[in-house]
C-alpha atoms as an extended CHARMM CRD file, in Angstrom:
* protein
*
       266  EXT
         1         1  UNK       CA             26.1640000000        0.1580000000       22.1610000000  PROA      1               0.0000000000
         2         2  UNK       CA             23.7270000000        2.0340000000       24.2250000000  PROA      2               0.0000000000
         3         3  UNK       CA             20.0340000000        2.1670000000       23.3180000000  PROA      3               0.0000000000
         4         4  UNK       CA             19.6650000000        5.4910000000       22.2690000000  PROA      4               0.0000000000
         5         5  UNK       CA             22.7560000000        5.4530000000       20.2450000000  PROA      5               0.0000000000
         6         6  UNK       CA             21.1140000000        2.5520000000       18.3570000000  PROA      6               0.0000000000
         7         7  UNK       CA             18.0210000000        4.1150000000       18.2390000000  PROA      7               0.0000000000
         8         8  UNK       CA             19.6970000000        7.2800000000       16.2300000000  PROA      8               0.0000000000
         9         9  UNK       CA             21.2810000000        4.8820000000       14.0580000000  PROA      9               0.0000000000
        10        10  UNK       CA             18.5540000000        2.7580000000       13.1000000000  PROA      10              0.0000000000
        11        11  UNK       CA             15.5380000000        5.5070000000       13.1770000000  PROA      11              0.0000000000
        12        12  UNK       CA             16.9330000000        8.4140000000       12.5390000000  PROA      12              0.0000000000
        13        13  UNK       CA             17.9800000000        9.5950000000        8.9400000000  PROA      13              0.0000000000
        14        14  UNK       CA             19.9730000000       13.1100000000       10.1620000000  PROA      14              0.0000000000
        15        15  UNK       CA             22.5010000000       11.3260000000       11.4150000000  PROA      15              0.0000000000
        16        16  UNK       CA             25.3290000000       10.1760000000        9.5150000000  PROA      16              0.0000000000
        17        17  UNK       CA             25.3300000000        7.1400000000       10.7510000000  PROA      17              0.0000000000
        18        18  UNK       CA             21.5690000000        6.4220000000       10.2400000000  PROA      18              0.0000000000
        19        19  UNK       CA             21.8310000000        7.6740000000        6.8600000000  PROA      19              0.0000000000
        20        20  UNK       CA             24.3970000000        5.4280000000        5.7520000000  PROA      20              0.0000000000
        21        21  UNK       CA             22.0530000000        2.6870000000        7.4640000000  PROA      21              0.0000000000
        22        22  UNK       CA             19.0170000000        3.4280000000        5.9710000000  PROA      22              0.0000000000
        23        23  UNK       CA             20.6170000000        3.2660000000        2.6020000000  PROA      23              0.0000000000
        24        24  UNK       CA             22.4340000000        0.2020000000        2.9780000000  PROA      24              0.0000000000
        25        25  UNK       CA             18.7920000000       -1.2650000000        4.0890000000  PROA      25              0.0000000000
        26        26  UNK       CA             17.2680000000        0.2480000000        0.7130000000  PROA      26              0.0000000000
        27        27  UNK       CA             19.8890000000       -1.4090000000       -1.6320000000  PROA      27              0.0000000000
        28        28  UNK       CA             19.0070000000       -4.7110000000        0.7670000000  PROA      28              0.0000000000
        29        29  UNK       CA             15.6600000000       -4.4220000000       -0.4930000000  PROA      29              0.0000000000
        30        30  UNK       CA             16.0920000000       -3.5130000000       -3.6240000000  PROA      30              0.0000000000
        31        31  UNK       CA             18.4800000000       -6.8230000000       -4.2810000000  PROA      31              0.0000000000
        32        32  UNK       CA             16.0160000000       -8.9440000000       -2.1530000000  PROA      32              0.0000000000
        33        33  UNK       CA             12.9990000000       -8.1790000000       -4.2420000000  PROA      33              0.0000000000
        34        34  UNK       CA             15.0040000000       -8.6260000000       -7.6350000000  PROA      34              0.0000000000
        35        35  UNK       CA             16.0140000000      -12.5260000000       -5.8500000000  PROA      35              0.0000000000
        36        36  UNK       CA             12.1640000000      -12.8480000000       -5.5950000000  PROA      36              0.0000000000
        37        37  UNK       CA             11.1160000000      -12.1370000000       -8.8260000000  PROA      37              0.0000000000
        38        38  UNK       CA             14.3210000000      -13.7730000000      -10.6070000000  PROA      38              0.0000000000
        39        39  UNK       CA             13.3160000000      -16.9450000000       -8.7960000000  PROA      39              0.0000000000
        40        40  UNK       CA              9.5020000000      -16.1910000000      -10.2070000000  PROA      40              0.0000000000
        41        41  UNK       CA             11.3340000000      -17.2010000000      -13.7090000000  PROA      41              0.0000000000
        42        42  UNK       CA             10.7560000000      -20.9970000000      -14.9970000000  PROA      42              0.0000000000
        43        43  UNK       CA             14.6290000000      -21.1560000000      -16.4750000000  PROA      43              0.0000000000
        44        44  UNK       CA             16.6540000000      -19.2120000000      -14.2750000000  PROA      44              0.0000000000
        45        45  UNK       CA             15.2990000000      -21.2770000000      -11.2790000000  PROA      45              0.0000000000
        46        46  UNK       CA             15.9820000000      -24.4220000000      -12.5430000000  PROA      46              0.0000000000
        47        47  UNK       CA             19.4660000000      -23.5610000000      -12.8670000000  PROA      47              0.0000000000
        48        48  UNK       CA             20.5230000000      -21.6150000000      -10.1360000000  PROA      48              0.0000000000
        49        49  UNK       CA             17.0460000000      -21.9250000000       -7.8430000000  PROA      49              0.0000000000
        50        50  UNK       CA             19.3000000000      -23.2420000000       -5.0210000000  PROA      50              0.0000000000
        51        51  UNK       CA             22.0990000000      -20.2200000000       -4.8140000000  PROA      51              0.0000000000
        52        52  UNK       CA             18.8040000000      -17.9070000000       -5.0900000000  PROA      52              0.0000000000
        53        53  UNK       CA             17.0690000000      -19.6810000000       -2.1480000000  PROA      53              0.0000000000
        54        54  UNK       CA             20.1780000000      -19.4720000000        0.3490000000  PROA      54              0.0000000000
        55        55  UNK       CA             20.2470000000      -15.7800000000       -0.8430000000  PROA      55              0.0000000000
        56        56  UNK       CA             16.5720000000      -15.4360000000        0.0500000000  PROA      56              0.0000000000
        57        57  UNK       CA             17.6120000000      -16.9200000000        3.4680000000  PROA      57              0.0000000000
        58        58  UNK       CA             20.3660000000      -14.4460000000        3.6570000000  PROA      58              0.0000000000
        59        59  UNK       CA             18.2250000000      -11.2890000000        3.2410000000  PROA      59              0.0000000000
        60        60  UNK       CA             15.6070000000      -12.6720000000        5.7470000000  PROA      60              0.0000000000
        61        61  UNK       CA             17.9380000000      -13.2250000000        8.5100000000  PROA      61              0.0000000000
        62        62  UNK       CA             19.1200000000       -9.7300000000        8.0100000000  PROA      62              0.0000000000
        63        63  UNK       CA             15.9090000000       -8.2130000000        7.7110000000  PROA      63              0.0000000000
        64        64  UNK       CA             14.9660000000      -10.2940000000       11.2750000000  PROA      64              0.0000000000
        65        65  UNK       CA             18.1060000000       -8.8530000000       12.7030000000  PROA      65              0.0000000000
        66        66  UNK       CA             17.1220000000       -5.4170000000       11.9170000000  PROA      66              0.0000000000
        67        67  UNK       CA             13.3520000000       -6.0200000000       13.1740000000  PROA      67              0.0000000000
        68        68  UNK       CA             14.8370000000       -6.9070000000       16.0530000000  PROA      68              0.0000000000
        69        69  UNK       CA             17.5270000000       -4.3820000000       16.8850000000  PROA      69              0.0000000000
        70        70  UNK       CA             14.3410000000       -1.7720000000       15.4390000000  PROA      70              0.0000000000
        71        71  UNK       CA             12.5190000000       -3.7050000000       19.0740000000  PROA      71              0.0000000000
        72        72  UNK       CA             15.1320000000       -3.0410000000       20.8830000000  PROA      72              0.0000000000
        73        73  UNK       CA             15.9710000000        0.3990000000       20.0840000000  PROA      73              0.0000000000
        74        74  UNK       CA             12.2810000000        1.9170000000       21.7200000000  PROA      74              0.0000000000
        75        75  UNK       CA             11.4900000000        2.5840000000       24.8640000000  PROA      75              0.0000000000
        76        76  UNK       CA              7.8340000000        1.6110000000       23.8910000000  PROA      76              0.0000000000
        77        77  UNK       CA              7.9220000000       -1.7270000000       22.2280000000  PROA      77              0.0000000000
        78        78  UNK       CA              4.2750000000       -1.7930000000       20.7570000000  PROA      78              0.0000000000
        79        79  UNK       CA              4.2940000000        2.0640000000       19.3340000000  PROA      79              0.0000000000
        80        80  UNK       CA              6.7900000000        0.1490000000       16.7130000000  PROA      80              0.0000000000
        81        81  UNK       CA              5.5780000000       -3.1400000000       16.7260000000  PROA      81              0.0000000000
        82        82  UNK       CA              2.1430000000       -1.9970000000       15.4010000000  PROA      82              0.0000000000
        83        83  UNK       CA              3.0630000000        0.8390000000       13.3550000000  PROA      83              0.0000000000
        84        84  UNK       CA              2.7630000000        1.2240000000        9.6220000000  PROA      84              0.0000000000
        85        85  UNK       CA              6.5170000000        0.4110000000        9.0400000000  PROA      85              0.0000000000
        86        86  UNK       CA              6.3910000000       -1.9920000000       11.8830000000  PROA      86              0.0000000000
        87        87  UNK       CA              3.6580000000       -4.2890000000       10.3950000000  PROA      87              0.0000000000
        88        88  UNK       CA              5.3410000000       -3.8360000000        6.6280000000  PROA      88              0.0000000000
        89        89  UNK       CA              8.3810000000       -5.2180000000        8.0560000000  PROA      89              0.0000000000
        90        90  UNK       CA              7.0180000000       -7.8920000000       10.2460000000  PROA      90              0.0000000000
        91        91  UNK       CA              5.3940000000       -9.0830000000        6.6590000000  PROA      91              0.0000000000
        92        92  UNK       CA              8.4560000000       -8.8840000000        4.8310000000  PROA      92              0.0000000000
        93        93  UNK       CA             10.1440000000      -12.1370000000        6.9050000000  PROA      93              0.0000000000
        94        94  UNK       CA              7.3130000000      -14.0680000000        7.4010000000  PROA      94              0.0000000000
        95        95  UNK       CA              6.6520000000      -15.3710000000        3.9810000000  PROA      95              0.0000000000
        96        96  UNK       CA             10.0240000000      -17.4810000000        4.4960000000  PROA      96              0.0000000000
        97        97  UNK       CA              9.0420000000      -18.5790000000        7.5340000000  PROA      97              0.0000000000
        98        98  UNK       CA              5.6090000000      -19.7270000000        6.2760000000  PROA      98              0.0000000000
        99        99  UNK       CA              6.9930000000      -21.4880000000        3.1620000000  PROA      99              0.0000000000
       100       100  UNK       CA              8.3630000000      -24.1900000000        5.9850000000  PROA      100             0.0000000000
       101       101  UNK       CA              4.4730000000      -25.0490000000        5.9090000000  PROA      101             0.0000000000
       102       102  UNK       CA              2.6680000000      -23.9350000000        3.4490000000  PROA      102             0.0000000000
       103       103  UNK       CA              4.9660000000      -24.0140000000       -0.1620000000  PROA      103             0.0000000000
       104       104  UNK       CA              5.1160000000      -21.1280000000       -2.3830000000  PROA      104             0.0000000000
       105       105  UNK       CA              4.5650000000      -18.5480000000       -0.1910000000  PROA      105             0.0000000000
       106       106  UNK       CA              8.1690000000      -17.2360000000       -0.0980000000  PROA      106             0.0000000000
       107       107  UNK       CA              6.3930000000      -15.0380000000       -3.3770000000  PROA      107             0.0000000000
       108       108  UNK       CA              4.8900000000      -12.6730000000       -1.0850000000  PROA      108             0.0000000000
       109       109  UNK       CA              8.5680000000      -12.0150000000       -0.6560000000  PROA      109             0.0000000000
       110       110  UNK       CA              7.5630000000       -9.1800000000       -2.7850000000  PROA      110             0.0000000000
       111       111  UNK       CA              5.8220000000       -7.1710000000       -0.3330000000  PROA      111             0.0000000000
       112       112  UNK       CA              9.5780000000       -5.6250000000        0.7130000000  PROA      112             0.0000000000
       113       113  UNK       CA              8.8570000000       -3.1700000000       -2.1670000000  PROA      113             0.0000000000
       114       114  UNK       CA              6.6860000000       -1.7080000000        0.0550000000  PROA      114             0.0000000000
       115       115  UNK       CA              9.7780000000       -0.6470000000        2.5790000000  PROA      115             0.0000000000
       116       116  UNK       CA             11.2040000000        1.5360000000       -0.4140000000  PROA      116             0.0000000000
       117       117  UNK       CA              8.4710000000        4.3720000000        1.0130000000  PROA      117             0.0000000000
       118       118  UNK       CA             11.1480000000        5.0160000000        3.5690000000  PROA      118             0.0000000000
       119       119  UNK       CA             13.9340000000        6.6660000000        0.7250000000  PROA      119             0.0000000000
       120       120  UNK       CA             11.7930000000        9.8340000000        1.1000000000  PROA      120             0.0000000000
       121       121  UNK       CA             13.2620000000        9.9570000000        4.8370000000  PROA      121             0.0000000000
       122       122  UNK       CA             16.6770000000        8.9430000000        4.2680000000  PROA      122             0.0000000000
       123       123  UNK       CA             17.5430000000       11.0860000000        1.5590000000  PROA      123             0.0000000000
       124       124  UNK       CA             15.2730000000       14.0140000000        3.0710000000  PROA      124             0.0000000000
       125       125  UNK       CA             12.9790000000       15.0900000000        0.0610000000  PROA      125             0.0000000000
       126       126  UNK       CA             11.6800000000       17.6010000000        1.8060000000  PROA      126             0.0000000000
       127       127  UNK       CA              9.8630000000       18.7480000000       -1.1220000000  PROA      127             0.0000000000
       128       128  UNK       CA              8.0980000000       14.8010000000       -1.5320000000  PROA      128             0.0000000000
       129       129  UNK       CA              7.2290000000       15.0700000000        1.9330000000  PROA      129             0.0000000000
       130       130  UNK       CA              5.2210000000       18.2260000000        1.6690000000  PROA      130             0.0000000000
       131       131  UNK       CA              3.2180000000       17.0420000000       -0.9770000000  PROA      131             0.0000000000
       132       132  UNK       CA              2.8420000000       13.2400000000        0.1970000000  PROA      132             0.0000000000
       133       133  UNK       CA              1.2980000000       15.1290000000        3.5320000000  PROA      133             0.0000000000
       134       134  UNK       CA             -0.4820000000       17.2860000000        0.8980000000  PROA      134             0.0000000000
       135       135  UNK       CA             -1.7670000000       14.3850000000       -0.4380000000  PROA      135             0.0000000000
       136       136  UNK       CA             -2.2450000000       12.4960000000        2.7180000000  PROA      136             0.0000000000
       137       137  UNK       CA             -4.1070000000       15.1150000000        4.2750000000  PROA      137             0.0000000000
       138       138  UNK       CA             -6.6090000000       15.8610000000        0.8710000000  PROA      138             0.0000000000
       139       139  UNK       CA             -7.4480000000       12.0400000000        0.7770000000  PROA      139             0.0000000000
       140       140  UNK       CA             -8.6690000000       11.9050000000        5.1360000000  PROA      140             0.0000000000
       141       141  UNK       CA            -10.4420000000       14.7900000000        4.2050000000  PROA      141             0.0000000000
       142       142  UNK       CA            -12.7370000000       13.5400000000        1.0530000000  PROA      142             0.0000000000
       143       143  UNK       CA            -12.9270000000       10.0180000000        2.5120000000  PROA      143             0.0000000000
       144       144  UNK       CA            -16.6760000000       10.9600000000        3.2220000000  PROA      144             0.0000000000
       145       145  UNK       CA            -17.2320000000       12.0480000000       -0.1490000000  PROA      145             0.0000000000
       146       146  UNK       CA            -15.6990000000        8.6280000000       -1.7570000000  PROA      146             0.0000000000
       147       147  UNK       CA            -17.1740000000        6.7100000000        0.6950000000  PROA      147             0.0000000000
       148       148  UNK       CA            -20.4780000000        8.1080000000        0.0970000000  PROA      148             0.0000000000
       149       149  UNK       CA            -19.4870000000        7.4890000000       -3.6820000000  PROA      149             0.0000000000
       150       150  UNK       CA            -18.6930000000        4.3590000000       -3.7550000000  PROA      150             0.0000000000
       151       151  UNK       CA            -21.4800000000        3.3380000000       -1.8130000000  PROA      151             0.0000000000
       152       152  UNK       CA            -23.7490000000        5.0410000000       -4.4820000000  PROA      152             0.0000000000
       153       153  UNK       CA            -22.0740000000        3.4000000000       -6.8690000000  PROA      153             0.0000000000
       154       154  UNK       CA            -22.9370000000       -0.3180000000       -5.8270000000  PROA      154             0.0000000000
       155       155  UNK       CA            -26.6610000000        0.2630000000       -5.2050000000  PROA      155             0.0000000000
       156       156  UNK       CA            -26.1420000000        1.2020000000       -8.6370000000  PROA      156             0.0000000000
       157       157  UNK       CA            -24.7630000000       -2.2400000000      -10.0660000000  PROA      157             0.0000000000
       158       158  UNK       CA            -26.3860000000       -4.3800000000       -8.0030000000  PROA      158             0.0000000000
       159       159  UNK       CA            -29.5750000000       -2.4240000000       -9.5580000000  PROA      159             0.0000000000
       160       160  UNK       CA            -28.5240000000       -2.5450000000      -13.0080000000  PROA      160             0.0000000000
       161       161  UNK       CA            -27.2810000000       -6.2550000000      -12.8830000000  PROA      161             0.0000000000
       162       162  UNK       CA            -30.1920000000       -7.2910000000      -11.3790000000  PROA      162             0.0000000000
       163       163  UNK       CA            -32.6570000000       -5.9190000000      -14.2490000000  PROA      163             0.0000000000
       164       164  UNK       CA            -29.8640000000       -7.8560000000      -16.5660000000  PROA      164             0.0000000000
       165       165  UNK       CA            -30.3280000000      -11.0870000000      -14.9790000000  PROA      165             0.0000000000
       166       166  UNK       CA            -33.8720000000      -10.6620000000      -15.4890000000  PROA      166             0.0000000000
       167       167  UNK       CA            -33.8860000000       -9.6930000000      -19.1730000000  PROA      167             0.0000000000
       168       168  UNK       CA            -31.7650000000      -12.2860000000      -20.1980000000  PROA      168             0.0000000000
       169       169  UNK       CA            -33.7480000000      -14.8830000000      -18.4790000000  PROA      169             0.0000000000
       170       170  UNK       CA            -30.5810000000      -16.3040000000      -16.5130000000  PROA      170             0.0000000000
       171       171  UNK       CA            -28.9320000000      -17.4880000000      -20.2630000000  PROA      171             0.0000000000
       172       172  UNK       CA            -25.9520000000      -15.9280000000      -22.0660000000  PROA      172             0.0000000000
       173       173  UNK       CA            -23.4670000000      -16.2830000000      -19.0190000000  PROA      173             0.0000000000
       174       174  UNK       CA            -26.0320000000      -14.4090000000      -16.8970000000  PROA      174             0.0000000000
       175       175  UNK       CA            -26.5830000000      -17.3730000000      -14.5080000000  PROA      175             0.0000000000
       176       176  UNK       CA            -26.8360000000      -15.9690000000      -11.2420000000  PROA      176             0.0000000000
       177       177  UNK       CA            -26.9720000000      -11.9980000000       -9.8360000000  PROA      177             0.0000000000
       178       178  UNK       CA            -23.7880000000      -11.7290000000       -8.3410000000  PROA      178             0.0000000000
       179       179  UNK       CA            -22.2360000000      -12.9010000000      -12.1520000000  PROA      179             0.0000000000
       180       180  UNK       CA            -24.4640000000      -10.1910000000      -13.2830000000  PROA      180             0.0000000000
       181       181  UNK       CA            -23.5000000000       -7.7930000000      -11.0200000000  PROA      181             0.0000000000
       182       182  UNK       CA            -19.6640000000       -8.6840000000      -11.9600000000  PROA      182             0.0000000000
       183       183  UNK       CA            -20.6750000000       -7.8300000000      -16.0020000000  PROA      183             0.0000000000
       184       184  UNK       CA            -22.3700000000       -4.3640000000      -14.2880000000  PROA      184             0.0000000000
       185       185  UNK       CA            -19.3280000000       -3.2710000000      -12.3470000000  PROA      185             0.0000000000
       186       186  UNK       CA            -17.0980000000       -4.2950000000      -15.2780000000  PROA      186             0.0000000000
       187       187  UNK       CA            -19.0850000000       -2.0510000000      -17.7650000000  PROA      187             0.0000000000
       188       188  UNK       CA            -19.3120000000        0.6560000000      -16.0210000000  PROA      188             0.0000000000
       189       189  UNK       CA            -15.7830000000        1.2820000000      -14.6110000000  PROA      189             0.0000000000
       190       190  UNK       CA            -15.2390000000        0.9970000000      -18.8060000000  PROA      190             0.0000000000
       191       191  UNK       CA            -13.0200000000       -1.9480000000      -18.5590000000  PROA      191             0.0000000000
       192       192  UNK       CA            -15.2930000000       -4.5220000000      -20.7850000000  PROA      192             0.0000000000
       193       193  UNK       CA            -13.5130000000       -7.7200000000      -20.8120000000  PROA      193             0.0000000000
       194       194  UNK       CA            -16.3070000000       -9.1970000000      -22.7660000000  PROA      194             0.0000000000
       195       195  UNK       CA            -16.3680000000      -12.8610000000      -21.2990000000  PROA      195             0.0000000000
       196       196  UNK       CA            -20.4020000000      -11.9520000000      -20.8110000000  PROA      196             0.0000000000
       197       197  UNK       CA            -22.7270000000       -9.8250000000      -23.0780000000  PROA      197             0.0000000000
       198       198  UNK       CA            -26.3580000000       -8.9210000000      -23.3600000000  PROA      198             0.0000000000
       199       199  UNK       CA            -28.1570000000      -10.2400000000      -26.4670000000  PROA      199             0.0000000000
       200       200  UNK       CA            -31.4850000000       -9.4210000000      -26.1060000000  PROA      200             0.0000000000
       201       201  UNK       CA            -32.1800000000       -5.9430000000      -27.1040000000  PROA      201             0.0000000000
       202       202  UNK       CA            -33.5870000000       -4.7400000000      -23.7300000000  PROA      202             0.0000000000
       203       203  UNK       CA            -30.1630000000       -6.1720000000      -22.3470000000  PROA      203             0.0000000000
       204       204  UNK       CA            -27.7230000000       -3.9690000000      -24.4780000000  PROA      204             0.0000000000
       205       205  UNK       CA            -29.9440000000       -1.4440000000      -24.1680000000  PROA      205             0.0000000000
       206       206  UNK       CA            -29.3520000000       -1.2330000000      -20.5200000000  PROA      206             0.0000000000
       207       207  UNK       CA            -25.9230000000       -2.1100000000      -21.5170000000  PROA      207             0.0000000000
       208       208  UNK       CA            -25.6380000000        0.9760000000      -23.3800000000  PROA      208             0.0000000000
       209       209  UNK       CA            -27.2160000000        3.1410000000      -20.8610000000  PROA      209             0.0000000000
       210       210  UNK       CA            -24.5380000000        1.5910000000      -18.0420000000  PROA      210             0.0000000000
       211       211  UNK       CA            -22.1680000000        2.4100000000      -20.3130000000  PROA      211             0.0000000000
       212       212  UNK       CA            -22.9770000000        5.6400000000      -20.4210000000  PROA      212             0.0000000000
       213       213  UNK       CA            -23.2190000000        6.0610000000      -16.5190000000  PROA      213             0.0000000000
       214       214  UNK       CA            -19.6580000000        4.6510000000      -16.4150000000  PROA      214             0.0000000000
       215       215  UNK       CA            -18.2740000000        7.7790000000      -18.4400000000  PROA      215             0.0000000000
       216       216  UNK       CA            -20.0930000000       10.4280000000      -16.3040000000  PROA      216             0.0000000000
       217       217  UNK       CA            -19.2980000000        9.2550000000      -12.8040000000  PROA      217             0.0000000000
       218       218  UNK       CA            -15.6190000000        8.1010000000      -13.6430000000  PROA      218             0.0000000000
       219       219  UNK       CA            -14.4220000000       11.5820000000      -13.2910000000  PROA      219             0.0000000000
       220       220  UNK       CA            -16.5900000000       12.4260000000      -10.0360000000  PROA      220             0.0000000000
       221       221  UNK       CA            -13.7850000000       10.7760000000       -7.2920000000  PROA      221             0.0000000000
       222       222  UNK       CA            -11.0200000000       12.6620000000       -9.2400000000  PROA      222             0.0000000000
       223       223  UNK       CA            -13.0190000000       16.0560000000       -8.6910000000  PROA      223             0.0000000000
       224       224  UNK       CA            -13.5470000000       14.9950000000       -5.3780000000  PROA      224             0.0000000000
       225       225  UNK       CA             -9.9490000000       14.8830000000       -4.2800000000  PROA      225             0.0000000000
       226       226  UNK       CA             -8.9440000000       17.4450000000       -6.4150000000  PROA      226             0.0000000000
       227       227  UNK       CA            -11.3660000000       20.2890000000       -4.3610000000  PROA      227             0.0000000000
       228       228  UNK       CA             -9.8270000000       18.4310000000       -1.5500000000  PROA      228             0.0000000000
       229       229  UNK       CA             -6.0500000000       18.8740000000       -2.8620000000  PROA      229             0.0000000000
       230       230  UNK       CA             -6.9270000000       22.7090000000       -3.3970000000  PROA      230             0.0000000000
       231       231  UNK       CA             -7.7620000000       23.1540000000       -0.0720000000  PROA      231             0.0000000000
       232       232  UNK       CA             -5.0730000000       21.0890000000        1.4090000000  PROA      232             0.0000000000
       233       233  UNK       CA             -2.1070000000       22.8010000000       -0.0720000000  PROA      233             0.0000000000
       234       234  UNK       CA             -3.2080000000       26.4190000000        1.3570000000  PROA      234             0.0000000000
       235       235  UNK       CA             -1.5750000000       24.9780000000        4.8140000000  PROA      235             0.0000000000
       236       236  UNK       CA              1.9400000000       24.3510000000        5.2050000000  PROA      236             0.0000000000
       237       237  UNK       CA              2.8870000000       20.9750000000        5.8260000000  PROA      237             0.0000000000
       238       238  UNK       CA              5.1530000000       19.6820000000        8.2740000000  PROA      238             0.0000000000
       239       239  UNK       CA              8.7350000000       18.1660000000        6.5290000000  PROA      239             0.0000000000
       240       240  UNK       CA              9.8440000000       17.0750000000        9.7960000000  PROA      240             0.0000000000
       241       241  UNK       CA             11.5050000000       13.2780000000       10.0820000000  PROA      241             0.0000000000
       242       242  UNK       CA             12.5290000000       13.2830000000       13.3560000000  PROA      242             0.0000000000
       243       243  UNK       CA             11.1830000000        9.6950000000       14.9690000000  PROA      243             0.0000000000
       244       244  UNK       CA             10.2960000000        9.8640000000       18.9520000000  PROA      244             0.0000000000
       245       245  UNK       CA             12.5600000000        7.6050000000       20.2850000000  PROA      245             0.0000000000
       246       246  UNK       CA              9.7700000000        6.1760000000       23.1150000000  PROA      246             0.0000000000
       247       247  UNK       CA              6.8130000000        5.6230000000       21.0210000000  PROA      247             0.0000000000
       248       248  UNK       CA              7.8410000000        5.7880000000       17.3910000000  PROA      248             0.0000000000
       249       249  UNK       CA              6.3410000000        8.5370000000       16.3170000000  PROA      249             0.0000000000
       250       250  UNK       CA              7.1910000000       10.4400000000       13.2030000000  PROA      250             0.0000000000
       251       251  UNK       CA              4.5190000000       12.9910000000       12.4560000000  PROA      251             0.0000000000
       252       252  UNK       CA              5.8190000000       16.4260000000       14.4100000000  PROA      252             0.0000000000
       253       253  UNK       CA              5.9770000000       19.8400000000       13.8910000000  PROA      253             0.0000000000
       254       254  UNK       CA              9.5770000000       20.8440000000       12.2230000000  PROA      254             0.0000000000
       255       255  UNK       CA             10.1990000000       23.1980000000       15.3360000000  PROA      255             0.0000000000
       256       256  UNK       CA              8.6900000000       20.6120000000       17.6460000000  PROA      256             0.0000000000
       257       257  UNK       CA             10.7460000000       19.5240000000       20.6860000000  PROA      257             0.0000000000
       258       258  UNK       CA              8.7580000000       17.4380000000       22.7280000000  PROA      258             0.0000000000
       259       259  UNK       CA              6.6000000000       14.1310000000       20.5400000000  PROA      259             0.0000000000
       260       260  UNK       CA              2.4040000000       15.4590000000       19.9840000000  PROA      260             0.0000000000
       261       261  UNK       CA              2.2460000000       11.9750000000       21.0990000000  PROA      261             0.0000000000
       262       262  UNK       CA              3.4220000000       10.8350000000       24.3110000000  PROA      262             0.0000000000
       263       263  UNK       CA              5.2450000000       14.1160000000       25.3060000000  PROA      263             0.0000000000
       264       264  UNK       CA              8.9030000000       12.4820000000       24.9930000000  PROA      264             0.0000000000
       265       265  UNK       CA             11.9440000000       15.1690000000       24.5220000000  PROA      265             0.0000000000
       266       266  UNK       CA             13.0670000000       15.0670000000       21.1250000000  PROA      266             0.0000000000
């Protein structure tokens, strides 16, 4: 089998061929991350642990087999290698690997989950597509904004945590800043697991006024990205899938016929 022949099979998802591929992979990934998290389970693993490691083994030599032939199958070895996809699969075989040194970490087995994103090329939802760029594009464009946010946000508990470290005079599970900072962020994000609280009265006072805080600027990043989404979905979005078979690249035009990134004929 040629290389470009492969390289339909294995990238592309119009092809027959690739499709029946791609979903044969996706029911591979599905089964290996339901061996994972069986094997996660106290009882079943005692009693058939071993038949669930050699099937562990199984799915990672396949899944090295196809990160191989996936190597193989560009012209441009690296425009894969370091990829989105081609990272995400390069972690999904290494955790077995790793376990030969460093027990346990077969767990992160988990991670193949993550290789599910590409059912929205193989079964070409062109309608997910537009709306994951739709999405893609409106959270590039308010990363500013959140960064900016965010930012905001921790001068904010550090400031707040601070004054609470002070007020309680270090006592009451206040014992150092960055523990008070901790009880800060967890009040105001509204989660309050309550493993620390003010007594004073100056302390829940400030508590009370974090709390506060924590209700008016939850809503700000979802404002944010929604003036973001607005402006995003006034531009059509490209549903193309078609992967450039020298550098990797997915993200074309739908009428496109050369890659926008190193020129190759699609």
């Amino acid at each position: 089998m040629n290389r470009k022949k492969l390289h339909d099979i294995i990238f592309e998802a119009d092809t027959a061929n690739g499709r029946l591929f791609d979903i044969f992979l996706l029911w591979a990934i599905v089964l290996s991350v339901v061996v994972v998290m069986l094997e996660s389970v106290p009882d079943i693993k005692a009693e058939y642990g071993t038949l669930l490691r050699y099937i562990e083994y199984f799915f990672t030599g396949l899944f090295t087999l196809e990160y191989i032939l996936r190597i193989v199958a560009v012209k441009r070895k690296s425009g894969y290698i370091f990829s989105f996809y081609g990272v995400i699969d390069l972690m999904t075989i290494l955790p077995t690997f790793v376990e030969l040194f460093i027990p346990g970490a077969a767990s992160l087995m988990v991670i193949r989950v993550l290789r599910l994103l590409r059912v929205i090329r193989v079964l070409k939802l062109v309608n997910f597509i537009r709306e994951a760029s739709v999405l893609k594009t409106a959270l590039w464009g308010a990363r500013n904004k959140i960064l900016l946010f965010l930012g905001a946000v921790l001068v904010l508990v550090t400031l707040l945590g601070t004054m609470v470290y002070l007020v309680e005079h270090g006592e009451h599970g206040f014992n150092s800043i960055p523990r008070s900072i901790y009880w800060a962020i967890v009040t105001v994000t509204t989660v309050g697991y309550g493993d620390i609280v003010p007594v004073t009265v100056l302390g829940q006072t400030i508590a009370s006024i974090i709390m506060l805080i924590g209700y008016a600027i939850i809503a700000v990043p979802t404002g944010i990205i929604g003036s973001e989404l607005v402006v995003a979905s006034r531009f059509q979005p490209n549903t193309n899938t078609q992967a450039c078979e020298n550098c990797n690249a997915t993200d074309h035009t739908d009428r496109a016929k050369h890659c926008n990134q190193c020129g190759e004929l699609l």
